[in-house]
C-alpha positions in Angstrom: 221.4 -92.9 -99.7 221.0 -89.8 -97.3 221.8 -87.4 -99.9 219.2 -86.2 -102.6 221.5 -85.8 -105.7 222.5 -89.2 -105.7 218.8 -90.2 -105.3 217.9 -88.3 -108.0 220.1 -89.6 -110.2 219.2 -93.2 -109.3 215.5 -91.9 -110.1 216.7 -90.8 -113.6 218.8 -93.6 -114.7 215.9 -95.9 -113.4 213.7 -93.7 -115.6 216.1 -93.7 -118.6 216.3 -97.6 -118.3 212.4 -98.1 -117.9 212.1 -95.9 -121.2 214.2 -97.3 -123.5 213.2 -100.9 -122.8 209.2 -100.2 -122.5 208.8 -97.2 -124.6 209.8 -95.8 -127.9 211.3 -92.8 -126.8 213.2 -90.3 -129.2 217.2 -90.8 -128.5 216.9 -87.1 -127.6 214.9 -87.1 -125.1 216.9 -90.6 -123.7 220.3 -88.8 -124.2 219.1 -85.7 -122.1 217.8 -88.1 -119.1 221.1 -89.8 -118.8 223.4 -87.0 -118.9 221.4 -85.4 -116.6 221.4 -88.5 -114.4 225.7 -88.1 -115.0 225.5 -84.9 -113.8 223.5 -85.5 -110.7 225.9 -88.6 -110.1 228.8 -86.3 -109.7 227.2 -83.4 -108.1 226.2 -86.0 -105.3 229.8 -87.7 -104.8 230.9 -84.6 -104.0 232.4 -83.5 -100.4 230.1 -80.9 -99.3 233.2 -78.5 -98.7 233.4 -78.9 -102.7 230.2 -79.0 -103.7 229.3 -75.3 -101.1 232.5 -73.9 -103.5 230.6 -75.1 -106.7 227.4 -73.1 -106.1 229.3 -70.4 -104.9 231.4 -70.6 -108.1 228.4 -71.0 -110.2 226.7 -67.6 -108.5 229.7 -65.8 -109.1 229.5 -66.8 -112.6 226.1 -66.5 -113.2 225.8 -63.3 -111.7 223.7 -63.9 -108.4 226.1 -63.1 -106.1 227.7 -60.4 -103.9 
């Protein structure tokens, strides 16, 4: 996997798995990890044409840029 969004998300899930098997861990806490490990999923399969015009978008919106 060359690129780091997907890795991370593969990181997250693992950690989301490894929690609620091992650990008692507040649904919360679990629900944040694997929507964040969603996100990350998508984010990564993007094109990077797409994903250059989502942070662009995001700037834009946010208010950081020209």
């Amino acid at each position: 996997m060359k690129n780091k969004k997907l890795m991370m998300s593969m990181v997250a899930l693992a950690l989301y798995f490894v929690l609620k098997r091992f650990i008692s861990t507040p649904d919360f806490v679990l629900g944040i990890l694997i929507g964040t490990s969603i996100c990350f999923s998508l984010i990564g399969l993007l094109s990077i044409e797409r994903y250059q015009r989502l942070k662009k978008w995001k700037r834009r919106v946010l208010g950081f840029g020209k």
